[in-house]
PyMOL Python script that loads the backbone (N, CA, C, O; Angstrom):
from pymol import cmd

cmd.read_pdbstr("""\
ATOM      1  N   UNK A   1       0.835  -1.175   0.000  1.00  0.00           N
ATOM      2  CA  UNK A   1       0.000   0.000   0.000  1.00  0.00           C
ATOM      3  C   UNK A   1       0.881   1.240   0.000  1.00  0.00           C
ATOM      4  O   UNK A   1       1.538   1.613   0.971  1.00  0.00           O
ATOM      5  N   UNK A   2       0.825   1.882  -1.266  1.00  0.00           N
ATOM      6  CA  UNK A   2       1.540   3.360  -1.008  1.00  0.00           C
ATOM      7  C   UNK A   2       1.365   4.102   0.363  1.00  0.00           C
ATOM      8  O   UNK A   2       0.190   4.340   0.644  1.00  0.00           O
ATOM      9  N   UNK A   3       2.196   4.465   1.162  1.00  0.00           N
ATOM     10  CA  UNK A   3       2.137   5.707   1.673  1.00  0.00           C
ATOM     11  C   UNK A   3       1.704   4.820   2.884  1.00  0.00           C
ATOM     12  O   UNK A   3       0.999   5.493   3.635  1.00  0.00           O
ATOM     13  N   UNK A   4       1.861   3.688   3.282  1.00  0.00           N
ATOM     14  CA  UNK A   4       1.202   2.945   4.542  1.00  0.00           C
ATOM     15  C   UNK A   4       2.509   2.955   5.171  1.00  0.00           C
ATOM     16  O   UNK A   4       3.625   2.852   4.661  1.00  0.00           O
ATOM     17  N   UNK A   5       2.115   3.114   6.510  1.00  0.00           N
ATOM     18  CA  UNK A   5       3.109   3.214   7.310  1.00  0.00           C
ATOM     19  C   UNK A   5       3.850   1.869   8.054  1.00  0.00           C
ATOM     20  O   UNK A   5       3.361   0.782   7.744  1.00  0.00           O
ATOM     21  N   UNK A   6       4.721   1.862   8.784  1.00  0.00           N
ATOM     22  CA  UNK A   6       4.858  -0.017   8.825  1.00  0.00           C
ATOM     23  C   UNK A   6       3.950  -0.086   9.501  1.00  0.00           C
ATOM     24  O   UNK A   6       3.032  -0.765   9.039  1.00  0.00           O
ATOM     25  N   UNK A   7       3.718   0.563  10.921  1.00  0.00           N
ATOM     26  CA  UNK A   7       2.514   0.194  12.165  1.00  0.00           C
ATOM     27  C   UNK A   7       1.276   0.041  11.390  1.00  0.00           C
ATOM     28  O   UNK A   7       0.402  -0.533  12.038  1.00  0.00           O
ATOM     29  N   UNK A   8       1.027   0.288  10.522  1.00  0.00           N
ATOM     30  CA  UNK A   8      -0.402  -0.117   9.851  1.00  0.00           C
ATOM     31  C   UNK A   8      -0.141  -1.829   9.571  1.00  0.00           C
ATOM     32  O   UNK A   8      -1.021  -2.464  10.152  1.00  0.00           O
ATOM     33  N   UNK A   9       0.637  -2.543   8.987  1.00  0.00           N
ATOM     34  CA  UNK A   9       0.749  -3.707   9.137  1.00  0.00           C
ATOM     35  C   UNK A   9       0.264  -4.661  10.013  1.00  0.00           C
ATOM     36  O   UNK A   9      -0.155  -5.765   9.663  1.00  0.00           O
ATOM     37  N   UNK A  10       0.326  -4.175  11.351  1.00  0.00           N
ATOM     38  CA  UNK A  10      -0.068  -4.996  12.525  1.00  0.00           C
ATOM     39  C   UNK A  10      -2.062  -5.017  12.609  1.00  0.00           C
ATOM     40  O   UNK A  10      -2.703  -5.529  13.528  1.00  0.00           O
ATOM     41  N   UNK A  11      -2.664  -4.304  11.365  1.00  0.00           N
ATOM     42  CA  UNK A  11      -3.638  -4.603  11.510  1.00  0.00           C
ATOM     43  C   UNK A  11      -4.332  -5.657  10.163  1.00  0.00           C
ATOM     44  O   UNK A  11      -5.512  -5.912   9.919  1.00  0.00           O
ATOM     45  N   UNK A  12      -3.020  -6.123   9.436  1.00  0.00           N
ATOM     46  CA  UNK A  12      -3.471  -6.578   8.160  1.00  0.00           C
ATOM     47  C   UNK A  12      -3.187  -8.310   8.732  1.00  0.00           C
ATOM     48  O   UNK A  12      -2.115  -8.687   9.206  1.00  0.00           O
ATOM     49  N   UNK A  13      -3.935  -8.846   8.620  1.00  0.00           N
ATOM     50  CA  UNK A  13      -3.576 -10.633   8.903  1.00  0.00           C
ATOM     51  C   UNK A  13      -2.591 -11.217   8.287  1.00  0.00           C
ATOM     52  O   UNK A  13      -2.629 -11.166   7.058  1.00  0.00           O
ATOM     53  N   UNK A  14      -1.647 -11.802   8.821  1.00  0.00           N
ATOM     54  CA  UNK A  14      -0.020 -12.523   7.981  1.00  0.00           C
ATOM     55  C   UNK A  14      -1.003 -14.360   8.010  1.00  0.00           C
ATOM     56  O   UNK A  14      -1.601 -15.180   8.707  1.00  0.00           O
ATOM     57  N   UNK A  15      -0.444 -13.976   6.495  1.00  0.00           N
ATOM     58  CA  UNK A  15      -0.558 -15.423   6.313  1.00  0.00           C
ATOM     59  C   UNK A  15       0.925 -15.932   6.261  1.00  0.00           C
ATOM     60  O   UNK A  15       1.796 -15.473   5.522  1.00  0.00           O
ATOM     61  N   UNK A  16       1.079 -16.976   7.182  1.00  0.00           N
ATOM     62  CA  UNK A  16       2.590 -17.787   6.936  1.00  0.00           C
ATOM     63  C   UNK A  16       2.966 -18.717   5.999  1.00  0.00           C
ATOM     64  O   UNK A  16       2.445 -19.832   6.026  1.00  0.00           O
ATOM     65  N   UNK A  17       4.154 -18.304   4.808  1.00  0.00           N
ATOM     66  CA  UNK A  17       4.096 -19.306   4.136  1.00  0.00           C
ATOM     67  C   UNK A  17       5.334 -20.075   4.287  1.00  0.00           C
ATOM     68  O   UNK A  17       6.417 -19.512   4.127  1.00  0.00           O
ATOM     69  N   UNK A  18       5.217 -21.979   4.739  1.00  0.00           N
ATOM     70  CA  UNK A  18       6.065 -22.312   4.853  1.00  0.00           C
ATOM     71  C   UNK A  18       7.450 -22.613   3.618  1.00  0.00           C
ATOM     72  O   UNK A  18       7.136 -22.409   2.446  1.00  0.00           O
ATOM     73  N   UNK A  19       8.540 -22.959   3.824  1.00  0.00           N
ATOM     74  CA  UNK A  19       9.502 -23.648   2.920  1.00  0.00           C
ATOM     75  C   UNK A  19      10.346 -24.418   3.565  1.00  0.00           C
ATOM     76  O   UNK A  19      10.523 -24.344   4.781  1.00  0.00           O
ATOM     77  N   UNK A  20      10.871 -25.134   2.880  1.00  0.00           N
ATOM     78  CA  UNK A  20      11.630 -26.164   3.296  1.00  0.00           C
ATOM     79  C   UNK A  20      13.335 -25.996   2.892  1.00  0.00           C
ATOM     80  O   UNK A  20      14.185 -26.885   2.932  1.00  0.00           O
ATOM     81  N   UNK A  21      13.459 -24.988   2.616  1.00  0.00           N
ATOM     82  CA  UNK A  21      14.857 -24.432   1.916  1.00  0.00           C
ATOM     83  C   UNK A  21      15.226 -23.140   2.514  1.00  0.00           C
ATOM     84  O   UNK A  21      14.278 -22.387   2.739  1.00  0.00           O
ATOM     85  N   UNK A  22      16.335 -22.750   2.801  1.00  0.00           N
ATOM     86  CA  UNK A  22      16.735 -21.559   3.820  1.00  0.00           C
ATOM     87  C   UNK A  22      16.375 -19.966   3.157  1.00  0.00           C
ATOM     88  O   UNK A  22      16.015 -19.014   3.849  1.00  0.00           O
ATOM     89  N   UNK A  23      16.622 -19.925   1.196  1.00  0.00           N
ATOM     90  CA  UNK A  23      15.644 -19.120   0.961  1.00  0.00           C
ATOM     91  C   UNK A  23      14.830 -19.260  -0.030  1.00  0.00           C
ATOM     92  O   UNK A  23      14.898 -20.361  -0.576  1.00  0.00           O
ATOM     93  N   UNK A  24      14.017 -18.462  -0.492  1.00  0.00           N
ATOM     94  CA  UNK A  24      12.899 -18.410  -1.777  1.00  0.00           C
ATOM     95  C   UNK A  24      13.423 -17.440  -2.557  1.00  0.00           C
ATOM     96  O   UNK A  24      14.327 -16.736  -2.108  1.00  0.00           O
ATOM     97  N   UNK A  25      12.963 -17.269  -3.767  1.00  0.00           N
ATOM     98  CA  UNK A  25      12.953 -16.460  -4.622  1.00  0.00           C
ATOM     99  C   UNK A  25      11.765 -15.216  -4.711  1.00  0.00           C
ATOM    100  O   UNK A  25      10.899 -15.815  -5.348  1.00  0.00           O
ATOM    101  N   UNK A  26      11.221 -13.878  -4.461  1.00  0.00           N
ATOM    102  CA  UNK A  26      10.466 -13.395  -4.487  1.00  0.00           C
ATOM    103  C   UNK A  26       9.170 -13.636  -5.185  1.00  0.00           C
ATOM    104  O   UNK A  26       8.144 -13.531  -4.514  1.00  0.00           O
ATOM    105  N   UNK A  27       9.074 -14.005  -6.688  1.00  0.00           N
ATOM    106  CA  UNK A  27       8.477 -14.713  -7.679  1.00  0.00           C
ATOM    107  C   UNK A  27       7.949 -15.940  -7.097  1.00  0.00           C
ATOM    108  O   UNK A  27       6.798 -16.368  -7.004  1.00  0.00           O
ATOM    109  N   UNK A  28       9.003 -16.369  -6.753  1.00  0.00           N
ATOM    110  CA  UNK A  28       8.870 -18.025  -6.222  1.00  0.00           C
ATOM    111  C   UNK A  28       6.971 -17.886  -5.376  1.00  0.00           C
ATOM    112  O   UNK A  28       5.833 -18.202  -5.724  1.00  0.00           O
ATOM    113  N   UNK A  29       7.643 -17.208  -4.116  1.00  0.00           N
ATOM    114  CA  UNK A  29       6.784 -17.366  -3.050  1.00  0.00           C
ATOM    115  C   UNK A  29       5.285 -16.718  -3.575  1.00  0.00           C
ATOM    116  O   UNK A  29       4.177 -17.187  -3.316  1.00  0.00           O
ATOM    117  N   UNK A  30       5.547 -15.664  -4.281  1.00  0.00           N
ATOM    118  CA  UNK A  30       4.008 -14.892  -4.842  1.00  0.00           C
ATOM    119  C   UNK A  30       3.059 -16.262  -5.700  1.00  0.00           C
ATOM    120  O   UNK A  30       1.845 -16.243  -5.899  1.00  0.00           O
ATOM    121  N   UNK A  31       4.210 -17.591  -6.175  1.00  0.00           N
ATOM    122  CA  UNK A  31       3.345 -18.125  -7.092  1.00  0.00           C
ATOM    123  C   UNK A  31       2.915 -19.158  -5.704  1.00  0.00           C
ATOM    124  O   UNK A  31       1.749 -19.478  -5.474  1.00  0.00           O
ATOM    125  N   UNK A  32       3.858 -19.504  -5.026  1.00  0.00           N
ATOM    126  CA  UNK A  32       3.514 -20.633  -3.720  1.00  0.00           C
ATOM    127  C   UNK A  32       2.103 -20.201  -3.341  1.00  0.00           C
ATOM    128  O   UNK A  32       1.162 -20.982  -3.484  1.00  0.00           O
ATOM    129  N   UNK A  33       1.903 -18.703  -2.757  1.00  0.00           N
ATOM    130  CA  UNK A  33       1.083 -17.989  -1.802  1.00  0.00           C
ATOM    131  C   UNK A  33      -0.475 -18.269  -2.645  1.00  0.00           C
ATOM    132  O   UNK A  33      -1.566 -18.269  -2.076  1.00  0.00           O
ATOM    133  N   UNK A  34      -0.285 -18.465  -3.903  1.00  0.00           N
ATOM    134  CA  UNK A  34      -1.470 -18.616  -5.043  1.00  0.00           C
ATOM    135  C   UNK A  34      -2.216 -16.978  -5.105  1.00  0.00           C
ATOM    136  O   UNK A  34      -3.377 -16.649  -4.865  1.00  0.00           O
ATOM    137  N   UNK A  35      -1.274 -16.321  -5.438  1.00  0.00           N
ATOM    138  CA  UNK A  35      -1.831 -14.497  -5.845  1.00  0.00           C
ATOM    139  C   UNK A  35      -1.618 -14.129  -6.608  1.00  0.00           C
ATOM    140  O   UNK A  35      -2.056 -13.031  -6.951  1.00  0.00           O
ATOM    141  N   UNK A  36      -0.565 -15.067  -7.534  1.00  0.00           N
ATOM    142  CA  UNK A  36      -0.448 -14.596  -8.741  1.00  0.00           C
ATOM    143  C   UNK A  36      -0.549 -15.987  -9.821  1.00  0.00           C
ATOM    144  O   UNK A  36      -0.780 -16.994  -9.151  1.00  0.00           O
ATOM    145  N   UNK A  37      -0.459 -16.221 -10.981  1.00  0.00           N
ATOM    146  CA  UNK A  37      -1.164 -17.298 -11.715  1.00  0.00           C
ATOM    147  C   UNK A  37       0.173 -17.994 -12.444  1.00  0.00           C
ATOM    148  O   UNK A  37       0.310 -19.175 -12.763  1.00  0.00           O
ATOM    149  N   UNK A  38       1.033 -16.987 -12.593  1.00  0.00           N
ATOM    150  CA  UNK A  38       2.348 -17.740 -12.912  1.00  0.00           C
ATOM    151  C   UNK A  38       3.604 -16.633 -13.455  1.00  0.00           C
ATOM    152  O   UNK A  38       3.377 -15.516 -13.919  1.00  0.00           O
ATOM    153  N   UNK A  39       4.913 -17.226 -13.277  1.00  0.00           N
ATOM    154  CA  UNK A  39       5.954 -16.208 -13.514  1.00  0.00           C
ATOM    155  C   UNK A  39       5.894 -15.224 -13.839  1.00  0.00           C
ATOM    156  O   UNK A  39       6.607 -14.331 -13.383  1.00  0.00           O
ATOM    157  N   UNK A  40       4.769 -15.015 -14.999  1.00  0.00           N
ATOM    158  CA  UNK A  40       5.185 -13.683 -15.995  1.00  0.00           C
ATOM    159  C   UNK A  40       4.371 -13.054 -15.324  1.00  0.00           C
ATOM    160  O   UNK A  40       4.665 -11.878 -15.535  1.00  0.00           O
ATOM    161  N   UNK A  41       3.200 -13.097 -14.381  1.00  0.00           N
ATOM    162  CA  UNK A  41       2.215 -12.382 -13.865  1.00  0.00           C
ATOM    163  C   UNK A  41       3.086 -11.738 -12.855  1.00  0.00           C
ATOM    164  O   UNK A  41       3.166 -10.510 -12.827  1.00  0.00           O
ATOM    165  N   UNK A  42       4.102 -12.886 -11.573  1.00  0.00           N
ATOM    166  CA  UNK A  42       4.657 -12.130 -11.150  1.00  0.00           C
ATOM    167  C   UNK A  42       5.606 -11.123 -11.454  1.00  0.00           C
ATOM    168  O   UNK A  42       5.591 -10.128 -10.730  1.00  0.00           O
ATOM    169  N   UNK A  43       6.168 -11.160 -12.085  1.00  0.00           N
ATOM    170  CA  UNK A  43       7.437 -10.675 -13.006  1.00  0.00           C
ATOM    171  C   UNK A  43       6.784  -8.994 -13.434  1.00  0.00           C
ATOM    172  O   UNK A  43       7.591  -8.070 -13.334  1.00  0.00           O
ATOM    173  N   UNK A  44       5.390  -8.677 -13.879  1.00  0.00           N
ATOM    174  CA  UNK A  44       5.009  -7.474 -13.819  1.00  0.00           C
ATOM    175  C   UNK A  44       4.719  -6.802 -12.534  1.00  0.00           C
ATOM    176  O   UNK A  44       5.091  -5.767 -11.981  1.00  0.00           O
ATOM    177  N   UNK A  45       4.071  -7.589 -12.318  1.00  0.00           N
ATOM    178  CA  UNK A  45       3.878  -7.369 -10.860  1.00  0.00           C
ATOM    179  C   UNK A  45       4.421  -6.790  -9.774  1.00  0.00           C
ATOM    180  O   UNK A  45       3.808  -6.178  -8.899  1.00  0.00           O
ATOM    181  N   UNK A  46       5.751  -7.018  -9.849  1.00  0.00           N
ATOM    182  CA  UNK A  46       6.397  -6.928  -9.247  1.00  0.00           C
ATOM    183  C   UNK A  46       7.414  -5.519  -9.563  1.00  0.00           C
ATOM    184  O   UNK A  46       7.752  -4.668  -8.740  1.00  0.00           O
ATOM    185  N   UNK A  47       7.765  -5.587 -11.022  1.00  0.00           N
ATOM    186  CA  UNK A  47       7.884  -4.804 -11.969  1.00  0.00           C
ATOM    187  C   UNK A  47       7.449  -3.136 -11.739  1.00  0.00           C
ATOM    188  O   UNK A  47       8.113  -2.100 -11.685  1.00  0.00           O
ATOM    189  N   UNK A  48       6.180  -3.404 -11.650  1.00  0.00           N
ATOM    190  CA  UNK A  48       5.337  -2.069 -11.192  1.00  0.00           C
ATOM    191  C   UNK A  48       5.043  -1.597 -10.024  1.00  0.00           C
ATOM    192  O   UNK A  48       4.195  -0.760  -9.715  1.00  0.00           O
ATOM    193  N   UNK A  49       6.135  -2.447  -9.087  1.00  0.00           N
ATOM    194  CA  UNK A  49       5.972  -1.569  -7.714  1.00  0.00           C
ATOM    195  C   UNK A  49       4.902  -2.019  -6.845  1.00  0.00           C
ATOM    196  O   UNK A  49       4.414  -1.211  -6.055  1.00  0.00           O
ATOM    197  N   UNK A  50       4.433  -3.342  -6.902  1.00  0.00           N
ATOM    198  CA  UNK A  50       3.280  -3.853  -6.000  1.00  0.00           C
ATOM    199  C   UNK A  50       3.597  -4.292  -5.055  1.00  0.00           C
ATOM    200  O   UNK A  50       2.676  -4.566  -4.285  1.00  0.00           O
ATOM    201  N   UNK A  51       4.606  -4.508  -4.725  1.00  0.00           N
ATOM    202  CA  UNK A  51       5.119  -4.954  -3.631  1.00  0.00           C
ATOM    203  C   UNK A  51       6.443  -4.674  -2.749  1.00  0.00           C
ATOM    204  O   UNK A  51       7.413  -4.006  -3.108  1.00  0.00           O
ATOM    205  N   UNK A  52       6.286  -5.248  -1.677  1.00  0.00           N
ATOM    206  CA  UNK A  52       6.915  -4.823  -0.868  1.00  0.00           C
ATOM    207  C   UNK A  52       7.129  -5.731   0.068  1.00  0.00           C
ATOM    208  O   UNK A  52       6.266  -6.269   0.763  1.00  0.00           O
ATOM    209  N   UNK A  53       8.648  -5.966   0.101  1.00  0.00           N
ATOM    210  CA  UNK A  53       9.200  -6.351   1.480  1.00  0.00           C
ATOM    211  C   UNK A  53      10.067  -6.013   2.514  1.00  0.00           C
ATOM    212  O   UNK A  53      11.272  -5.877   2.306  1.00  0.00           O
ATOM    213  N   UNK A  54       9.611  -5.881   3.498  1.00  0.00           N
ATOM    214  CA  UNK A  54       9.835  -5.752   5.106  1.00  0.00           C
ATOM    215  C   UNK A  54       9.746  -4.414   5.055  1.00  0.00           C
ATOM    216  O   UNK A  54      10.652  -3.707   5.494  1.00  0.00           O
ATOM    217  N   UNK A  55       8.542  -3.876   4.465  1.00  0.00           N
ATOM    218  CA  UNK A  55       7.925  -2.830   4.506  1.00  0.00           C
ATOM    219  C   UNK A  55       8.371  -1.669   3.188  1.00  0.00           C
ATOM    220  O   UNK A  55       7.794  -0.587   3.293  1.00  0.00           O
ATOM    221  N   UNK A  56       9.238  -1.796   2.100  1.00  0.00           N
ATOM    222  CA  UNK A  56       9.742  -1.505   1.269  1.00  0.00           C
ATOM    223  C   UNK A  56       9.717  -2.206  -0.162  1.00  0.00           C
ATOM    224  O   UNK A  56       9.631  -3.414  -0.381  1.00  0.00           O
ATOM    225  N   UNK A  57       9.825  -1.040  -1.198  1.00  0.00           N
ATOM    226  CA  UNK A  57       8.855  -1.178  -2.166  1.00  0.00           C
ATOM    227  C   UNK A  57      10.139  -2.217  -3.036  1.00  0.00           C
ATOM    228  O   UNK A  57      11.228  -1.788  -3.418  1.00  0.00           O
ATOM    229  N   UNK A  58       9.791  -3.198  -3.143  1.00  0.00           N
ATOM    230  CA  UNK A  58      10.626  -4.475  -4.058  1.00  0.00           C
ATOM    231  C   UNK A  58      10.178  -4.286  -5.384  1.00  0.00           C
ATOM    232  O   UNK A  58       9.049  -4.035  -5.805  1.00  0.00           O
ATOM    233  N   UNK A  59      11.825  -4.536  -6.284  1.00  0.00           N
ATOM    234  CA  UNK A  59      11.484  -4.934  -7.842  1.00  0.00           C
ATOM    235  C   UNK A  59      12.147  -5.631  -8.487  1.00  0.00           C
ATOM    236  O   UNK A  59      12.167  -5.631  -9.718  1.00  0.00           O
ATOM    237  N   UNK A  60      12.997  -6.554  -7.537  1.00  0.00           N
ATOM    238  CA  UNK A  60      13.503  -7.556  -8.308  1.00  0.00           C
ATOM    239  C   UNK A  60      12.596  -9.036  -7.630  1.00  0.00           C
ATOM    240  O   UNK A  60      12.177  -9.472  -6.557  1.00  0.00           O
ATOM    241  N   UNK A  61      12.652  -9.350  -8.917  1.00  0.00           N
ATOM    242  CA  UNK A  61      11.657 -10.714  -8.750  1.00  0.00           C
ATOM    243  C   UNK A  61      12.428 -11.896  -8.259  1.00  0.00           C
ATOM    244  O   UNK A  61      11.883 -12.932  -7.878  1.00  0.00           O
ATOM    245  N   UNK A  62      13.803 -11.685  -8.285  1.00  0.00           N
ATOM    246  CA  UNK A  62      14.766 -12.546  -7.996  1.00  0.00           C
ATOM    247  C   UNK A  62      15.500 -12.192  -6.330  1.00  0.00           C
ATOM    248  O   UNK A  62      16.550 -12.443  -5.737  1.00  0.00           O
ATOM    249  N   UNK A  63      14.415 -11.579  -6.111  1.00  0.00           N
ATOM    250  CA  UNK A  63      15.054 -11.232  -4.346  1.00  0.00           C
ATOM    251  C   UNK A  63      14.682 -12.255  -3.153  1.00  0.00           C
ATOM    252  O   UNK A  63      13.609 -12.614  -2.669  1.00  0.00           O
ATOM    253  N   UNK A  64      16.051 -12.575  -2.886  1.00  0.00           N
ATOM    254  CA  UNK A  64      16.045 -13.865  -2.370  1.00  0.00           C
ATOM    255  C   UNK A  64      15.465 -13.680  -0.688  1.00  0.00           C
ATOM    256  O   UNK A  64      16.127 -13.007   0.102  1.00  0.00           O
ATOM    257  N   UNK A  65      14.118 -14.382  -0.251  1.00  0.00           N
ATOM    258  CA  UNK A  65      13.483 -14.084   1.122  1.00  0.00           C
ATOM    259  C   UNK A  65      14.341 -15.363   2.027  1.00  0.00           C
ATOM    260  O   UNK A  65      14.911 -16.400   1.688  1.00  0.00           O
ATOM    261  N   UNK A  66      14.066 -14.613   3.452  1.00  0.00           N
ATOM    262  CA  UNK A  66      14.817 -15.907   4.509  1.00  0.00           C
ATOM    263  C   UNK A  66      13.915 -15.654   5.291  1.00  0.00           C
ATOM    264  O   UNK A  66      13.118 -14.738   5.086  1.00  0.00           O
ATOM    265  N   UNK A  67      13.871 -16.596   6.561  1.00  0.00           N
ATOM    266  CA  UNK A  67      12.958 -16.903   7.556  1.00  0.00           C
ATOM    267  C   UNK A  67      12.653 -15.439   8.044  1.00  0.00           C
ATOM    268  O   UNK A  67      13.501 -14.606   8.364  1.00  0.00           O
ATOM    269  N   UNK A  68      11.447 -15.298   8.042  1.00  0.00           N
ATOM    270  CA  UNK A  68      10.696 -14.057   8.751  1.00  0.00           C
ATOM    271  C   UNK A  68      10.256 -12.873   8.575  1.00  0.00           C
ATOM    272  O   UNK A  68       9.570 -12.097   9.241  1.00  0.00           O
ATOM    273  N   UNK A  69      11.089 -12.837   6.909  1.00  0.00           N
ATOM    274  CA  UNK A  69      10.922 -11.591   6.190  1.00  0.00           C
ATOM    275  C   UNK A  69       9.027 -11.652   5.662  1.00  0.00           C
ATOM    276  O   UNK A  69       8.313 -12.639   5.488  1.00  0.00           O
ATOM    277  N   UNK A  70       8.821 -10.711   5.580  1.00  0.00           N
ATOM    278  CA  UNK A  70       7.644 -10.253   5.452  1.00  0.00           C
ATOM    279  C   UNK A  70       6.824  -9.819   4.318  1.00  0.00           C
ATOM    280  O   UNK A  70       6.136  -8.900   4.764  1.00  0.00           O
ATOM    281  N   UNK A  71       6.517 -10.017   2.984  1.00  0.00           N
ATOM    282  CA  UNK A  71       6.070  -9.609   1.396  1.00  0.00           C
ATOM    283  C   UNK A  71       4.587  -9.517   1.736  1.00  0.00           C
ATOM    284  O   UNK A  71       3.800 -10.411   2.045  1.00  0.00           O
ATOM    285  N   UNK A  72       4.390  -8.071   1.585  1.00  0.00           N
ATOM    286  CA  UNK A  72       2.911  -7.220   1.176  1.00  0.00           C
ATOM    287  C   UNK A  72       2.928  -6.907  -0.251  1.00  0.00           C
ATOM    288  O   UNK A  72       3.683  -6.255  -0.973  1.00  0.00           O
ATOM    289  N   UNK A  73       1.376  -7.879  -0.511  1.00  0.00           N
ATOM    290  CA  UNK A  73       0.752  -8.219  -2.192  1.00  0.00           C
ATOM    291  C   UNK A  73      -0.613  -8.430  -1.915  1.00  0.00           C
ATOM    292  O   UNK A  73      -1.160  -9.370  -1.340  1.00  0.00           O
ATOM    293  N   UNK A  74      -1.281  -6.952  -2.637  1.00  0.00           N
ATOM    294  CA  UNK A  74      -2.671  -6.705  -2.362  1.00  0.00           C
ATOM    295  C   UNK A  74      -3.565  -7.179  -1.538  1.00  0.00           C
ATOM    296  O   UNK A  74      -4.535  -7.936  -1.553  1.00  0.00           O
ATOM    297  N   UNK A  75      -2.907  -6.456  -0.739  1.00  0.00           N
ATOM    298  CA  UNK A  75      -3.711  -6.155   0.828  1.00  0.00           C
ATOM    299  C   UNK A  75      -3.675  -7.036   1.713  1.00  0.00           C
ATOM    300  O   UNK A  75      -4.303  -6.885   2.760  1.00  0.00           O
ATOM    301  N   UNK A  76      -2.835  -8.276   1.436  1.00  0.00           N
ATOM    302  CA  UNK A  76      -1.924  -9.219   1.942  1.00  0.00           C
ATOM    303  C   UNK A  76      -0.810  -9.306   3.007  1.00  0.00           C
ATOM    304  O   UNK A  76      -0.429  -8.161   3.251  1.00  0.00           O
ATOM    305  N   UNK A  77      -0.250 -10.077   3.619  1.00  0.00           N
ATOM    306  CA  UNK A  77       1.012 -10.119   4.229  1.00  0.00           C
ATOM    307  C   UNK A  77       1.336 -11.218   4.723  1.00  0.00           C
ATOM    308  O   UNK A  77       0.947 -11.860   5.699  1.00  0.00           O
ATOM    309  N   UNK A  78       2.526 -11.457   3.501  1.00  0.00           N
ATOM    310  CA  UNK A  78       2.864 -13.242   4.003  1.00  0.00           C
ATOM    311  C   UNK A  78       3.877 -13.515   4.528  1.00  0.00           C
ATOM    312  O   UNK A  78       4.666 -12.851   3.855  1.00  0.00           O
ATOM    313  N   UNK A  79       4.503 -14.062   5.319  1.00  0.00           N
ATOM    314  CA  UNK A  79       5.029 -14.238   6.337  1.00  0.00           C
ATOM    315  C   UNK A  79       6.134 -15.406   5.943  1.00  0.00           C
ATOM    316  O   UNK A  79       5.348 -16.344   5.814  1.00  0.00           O
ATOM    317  N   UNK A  80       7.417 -15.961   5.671  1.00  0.00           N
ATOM    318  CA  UNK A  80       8.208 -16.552   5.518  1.00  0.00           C
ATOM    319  C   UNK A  80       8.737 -17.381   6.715  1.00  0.00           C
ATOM    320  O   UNK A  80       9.462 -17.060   7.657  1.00  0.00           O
ATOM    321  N   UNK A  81       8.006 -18.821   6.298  1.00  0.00           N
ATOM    322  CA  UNK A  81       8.517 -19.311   7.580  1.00  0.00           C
ATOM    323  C   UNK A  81       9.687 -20.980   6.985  1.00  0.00           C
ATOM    324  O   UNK A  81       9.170 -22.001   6.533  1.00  0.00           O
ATOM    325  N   UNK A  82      10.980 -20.823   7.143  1.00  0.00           N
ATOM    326  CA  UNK A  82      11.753 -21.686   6.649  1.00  0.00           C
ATOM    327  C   UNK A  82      11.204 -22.893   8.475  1.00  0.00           C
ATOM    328  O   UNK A  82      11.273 -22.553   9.656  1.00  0.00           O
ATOM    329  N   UNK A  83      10.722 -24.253   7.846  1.00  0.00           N
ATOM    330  CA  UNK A  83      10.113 -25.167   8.835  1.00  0.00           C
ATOM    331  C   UNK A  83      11.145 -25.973   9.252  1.00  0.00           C
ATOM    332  O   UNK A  83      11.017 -26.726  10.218  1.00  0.00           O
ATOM    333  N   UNK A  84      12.302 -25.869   8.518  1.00  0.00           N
ATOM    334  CA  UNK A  84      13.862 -26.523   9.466  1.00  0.00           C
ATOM    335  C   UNK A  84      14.638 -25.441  10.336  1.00  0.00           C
ATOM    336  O   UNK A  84      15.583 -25.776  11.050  1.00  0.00           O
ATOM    337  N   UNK A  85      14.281 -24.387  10.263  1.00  0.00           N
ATOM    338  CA  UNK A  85      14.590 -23.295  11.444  1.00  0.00           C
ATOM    339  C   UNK A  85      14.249 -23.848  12.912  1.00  0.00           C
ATOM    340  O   UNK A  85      13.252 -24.484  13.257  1.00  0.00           O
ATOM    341  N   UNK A  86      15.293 -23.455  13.647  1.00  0.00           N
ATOM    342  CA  UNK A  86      15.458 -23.621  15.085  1.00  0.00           C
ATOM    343  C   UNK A  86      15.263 -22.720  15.858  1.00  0.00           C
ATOM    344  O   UNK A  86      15.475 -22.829  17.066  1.00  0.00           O
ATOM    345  N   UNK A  87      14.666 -21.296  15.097  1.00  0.00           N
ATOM    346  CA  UNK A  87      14.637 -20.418  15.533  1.00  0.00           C
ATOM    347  C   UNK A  87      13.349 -19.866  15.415  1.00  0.00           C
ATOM    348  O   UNK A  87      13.104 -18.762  15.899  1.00  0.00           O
TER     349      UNK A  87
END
""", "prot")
cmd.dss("prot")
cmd.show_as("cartoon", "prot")
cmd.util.cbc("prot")
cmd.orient("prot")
């Protein structure tokens, strides 16, 4: 959301998405999360400034997420959870 502040976050619901690998690919996880329909969807998508992680506006589709980081995608917030973490 343009112009949203981070504390606005804490009122949007995190959905957690798990992996089994230490990281994801930005693309990757938008197609896991089922919000986007496939690569090239994310790939604009992403392109045009829709997103954002750990509260900042992302545009490489190849940005590699690790446990806990946070990707807001329309009106969303999914939550990175690597499930061999000890932490």
């Amino acid at each position: 959301m343009p112009g949203t502040s981070p504390g606005a976050w804490q009122t949007i619901p995190m959905v957690s998405i798990p992996i089994q690998t230490e990281t994801i690919r930005l693309s990757q996880l938008l197609k896991l999360a089922n919000v986007v329909q496939d690569g090239v969807e994310a790939k604009f998508r992403i392109a045009d400034g829709e997103v954002r992680v750990n509260h900042e506006v992302e545009i490489r589709r190849g940005r590699k997420l690790r446990n806990g980081d946070q990707v807001e995608f329309d009106g969303e917030i999914f939550k990175v959870v690597d499930i061999n973490s000890t932490t």
